[in-house]
C-alpha positions in Angstrom: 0.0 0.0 0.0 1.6 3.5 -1.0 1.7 6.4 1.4 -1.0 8.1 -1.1 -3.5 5.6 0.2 -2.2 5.4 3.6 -3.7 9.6 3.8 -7.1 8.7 3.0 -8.4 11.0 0.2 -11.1 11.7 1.7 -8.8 13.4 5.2 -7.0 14.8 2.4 -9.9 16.9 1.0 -10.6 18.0 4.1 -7.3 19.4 4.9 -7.4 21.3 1.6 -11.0 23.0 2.5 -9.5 23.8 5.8 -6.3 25.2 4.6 -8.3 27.5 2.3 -10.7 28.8 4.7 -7.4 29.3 6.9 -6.6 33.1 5.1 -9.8 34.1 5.0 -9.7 34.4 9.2 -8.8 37.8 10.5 -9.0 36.4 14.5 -5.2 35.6 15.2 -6.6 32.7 18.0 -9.7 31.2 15.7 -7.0 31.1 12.7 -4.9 28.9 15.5 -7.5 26.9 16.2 -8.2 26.4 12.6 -4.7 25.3 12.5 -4.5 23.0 15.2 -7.8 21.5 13.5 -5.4 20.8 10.1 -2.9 19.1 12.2 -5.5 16.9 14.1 -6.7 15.9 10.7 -3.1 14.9 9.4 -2.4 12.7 12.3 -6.0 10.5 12.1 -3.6 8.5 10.0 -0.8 8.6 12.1 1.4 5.7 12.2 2.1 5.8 16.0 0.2 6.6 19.2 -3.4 5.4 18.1 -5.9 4.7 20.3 -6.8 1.7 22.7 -10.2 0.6 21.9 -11.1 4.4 21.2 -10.3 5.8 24.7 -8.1 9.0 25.5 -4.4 9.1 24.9 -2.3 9.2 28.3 1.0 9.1 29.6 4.1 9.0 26.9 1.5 8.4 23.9 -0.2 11.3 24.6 3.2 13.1 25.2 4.2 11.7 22.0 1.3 12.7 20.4 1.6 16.1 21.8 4.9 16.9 20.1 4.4 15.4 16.6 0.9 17.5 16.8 2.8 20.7 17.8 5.9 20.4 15.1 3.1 19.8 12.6 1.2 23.0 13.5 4.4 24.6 13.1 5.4 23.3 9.7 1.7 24.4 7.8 1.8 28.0 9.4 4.8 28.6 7.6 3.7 27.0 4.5 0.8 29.4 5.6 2.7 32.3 5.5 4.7 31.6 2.6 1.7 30.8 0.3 0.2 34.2 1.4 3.5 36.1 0.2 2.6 34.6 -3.1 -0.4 35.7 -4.1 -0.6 34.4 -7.3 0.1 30.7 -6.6 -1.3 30.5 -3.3 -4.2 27.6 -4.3 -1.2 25.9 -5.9 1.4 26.1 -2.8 -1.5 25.1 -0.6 -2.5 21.9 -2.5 0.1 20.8 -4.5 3.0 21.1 -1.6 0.1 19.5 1.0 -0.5 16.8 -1.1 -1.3 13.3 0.5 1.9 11.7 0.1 4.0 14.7 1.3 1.5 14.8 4.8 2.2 11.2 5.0 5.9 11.5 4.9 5.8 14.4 6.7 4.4 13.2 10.3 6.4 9.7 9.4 9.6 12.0 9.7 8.7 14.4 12.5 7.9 11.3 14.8 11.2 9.7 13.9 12.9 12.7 15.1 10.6 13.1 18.1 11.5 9.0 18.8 14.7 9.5 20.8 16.0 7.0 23.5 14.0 8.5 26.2 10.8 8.1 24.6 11.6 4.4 23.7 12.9 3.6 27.5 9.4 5.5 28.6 7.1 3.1 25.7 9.5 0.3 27.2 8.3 1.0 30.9 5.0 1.4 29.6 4.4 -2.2 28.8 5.9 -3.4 31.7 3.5 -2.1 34.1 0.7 -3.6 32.2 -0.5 -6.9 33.3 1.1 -10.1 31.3 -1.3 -11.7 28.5 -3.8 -8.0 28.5 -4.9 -6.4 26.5 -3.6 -3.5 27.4 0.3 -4.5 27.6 -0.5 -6.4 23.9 -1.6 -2.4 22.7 1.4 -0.7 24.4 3.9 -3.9 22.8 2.4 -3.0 19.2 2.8 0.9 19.6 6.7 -0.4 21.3 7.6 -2.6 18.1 6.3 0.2 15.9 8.2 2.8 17.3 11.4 0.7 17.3 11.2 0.2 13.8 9.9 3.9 12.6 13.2 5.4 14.8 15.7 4.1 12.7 18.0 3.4 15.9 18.2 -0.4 15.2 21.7 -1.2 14.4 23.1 -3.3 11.5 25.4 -5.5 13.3 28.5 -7.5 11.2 27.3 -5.9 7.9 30.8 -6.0 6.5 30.8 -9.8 7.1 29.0 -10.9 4.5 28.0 -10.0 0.9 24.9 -7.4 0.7 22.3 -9.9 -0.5 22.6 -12.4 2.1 23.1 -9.6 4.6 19.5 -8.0 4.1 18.1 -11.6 4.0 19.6 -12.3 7.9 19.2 -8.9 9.1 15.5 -8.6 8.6 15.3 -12.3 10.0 17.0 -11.2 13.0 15.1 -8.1 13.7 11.9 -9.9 13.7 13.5 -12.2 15.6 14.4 -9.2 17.7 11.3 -7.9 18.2 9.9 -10.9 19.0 12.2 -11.2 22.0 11.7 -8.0 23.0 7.7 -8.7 23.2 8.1 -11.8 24.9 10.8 -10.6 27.2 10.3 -7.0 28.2 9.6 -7.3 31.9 13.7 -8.5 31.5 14.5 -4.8 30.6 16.3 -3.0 33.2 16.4 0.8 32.7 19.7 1.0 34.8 21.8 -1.8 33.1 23.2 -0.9 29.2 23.9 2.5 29.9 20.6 3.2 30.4 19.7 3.1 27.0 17.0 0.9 26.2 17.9 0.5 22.2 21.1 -0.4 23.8 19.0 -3.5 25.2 17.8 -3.9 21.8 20.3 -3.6 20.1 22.3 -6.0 22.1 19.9 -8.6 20.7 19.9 -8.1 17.2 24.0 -8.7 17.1 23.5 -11.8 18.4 20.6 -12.6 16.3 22.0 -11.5 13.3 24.7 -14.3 13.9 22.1 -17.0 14.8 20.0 -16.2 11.3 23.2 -16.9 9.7 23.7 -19.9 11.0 20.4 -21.1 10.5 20.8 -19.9 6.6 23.5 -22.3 6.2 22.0 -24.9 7.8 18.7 -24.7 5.8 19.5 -22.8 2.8 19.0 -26.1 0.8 15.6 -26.1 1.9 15.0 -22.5 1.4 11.9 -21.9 -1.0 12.8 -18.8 -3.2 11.1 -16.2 -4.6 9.8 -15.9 -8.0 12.3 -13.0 -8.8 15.3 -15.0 -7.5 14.7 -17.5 -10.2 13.9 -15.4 -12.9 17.4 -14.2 -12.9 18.6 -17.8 -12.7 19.2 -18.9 -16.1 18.4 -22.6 -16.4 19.1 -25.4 -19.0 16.8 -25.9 -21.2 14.3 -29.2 -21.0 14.8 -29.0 -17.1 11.9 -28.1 -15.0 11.3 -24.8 -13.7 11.8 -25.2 -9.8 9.2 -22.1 -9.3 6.2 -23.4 -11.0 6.8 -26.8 -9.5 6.7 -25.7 -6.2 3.8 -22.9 -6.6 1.5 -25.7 -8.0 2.5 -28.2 -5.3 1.1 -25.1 -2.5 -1.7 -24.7 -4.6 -2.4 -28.2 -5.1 -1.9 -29.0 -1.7 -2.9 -33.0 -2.4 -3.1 -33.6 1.4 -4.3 -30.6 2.3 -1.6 -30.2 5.0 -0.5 -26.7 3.6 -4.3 -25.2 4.0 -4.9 -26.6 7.2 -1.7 -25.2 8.8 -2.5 -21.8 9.7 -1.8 -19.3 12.7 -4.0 -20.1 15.6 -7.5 -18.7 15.3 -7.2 -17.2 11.9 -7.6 -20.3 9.5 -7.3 -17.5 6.7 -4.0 -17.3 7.6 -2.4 -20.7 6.3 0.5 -21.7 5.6 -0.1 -21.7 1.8 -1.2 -18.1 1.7 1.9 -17.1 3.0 4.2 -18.8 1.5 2.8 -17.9 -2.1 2.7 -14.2 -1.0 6.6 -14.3 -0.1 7.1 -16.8 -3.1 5.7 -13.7 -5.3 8.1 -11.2 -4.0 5.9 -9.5 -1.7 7.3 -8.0 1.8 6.5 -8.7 5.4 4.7 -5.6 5.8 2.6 -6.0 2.9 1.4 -9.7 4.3 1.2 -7.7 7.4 -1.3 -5.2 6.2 -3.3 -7.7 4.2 -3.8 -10.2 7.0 -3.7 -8.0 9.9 -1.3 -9.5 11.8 2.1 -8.3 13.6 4.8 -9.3 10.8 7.1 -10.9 13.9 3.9 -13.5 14.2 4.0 -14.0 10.4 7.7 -14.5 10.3 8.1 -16.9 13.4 5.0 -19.1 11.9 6.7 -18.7 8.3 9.7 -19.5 9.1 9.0 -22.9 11.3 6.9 -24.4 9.1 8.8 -23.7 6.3 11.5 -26.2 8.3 9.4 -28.4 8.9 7.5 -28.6 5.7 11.5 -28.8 3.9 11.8 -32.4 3.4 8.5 -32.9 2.1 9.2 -30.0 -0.4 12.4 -31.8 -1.0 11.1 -35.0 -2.0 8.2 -33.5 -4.5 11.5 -31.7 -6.6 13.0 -34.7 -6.8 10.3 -36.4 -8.6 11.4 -33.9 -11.2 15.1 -34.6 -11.4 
């Protein structure tokens, strides 16, 4: 999904009518207010610091919240201001500098910034002092993962060790693998230990992760089911078998039915062949994520254990073909 459709249109069309009813107020604190409306409009789509089950923000959401609302009032009175020195191209400095896919990058890069270690520790703390297995400590664990992620304070641990493709396959392993840990394992977080950073707790993870996902690649990697685009650049003899098709119609097939009925608990929609022929087509964890609804560590830790386990039986179907 682009960042386009991420700002609803609709949110978008409002922001327009609101920014040009904006110079046509003469009362410096009702044109604030108008303002402040704009802003709250932008963040409805907000990638961080949503609501639990529809209730108030508090405590370092609602700080968080505060800020990016703040920095984004900022940011469109001086677009304001500079579309009114400009008479003439005022409707177009408005709209076409406001556009959808600018707001959308535009609050994705103030929270970054606002996302600093102190925040994190704070989200961190958070979800500690929420009760094990509630819903409330799985809602501040989501917003913690997210905010991880959108900070860009993760590390890249060993990069020079290996060559860039197999890097970025092991790295994204291990920071799902990462997160995962630091779901199941955040009442181990100690906020004086690691300097007192808490992406130094996280960080300390995904080095030894990354390690771990390489081993594992070598020790599966005959097993490994690749993508579509993988084996399009693989030039193969001719009269031999193309590995991709054989393996997409053994998914779809499914003769035992043991790929359909293997799905993450609860959500039968979410089988194993579903998955695999999304990632077999090239598409990314987050786009799986979005489709299905569910937190791409879950996808990845079901994905990637089945896909084990399922590897001899794959093994033995390509060697009908050989």
């Amino acid at each position: 999904m682009s960042s386009v459709n991420k700002f609803e249109q609709e949110r978008h069309q409002l922001v327009k009518e609101l920014l040009l009813e904006v110079p046509t107020i003469n009362n410096n604190q009702q044109r604030l207010l108008a303002i402040n409306q704009i802003a709250a409009t932008i963040l409805r789509s907000r990638p961080l610091c949503r609501r639990f089950n529809g209730t108030p923000l508090n405590g370092v959401y609602q700080e968080i919240y505060l800020q990016a609302k703040k920095q984004i009032t900022n940011h469109i009175s001086q677009y304001l201001i500079l579309s009114e020195s400009h008479e003439e191209t005022k409707l177009n400095l408005n709209i076409k500098q406001l556009a959808p896919g600018y707001l959308y990058e535009l609050q994705t890069s103030i929270f970054q910034k606002i996302l600093d270690d102190e925040q994190l520790k704070k989200m961190g703390l958070a979800a500690q002092s929420f009760l094990i297995n509630s819903e409330l400590r799985t809602y501040a664990l989501t917003e913690l993962v997210r905010a991880i992620k959108l900070s860009g304070r993760l590390c890249r641990p060993h990069v020079q060790k290996f060559s860039a493709n197999l890097y970025q396959t092991i790295y994204e392993e291990a920071v799902t693998e990462t997160l995962c840990y630091v779901c199941l394992n955040i009442d181990l977080y100690d906020p004086n230990r690691g300097n007192k950073k808490f992406i130094n707790w996280v960080n300390f993870k995904l080095d030894k992760s990354v390690l771990k996902c390489y081993e594992r690649h070598n020790r599966y990697a005959k097993f490994e089911i690749p993508s579509s685009q993988i084996l399009e650049q693989t030039k193969q003899p001719e009269n031999v078998p193309d590995i991709s098709q054989i393996i997409r119609e053994y998914l779809i097939q499914d003769p035992d039915d043991i790929f359909l009925t293997t799905h993450i608990r609860n959500r039968s929609d979410a089988n194993f062949t579903k998955i695999a022929l999304a990632k077999f087509s090239g598409q990314s964890w987050e786009n799986i994520s979005q489709q299905l609804d569910i937190p791409v560590p879950t996808l990845s830790s079901f994905y990637n254990r089945w896909c084990r386990r399922f590897a001899p039986l794959l093994n033995t179907e390509l060697k009908k073909y050989f």
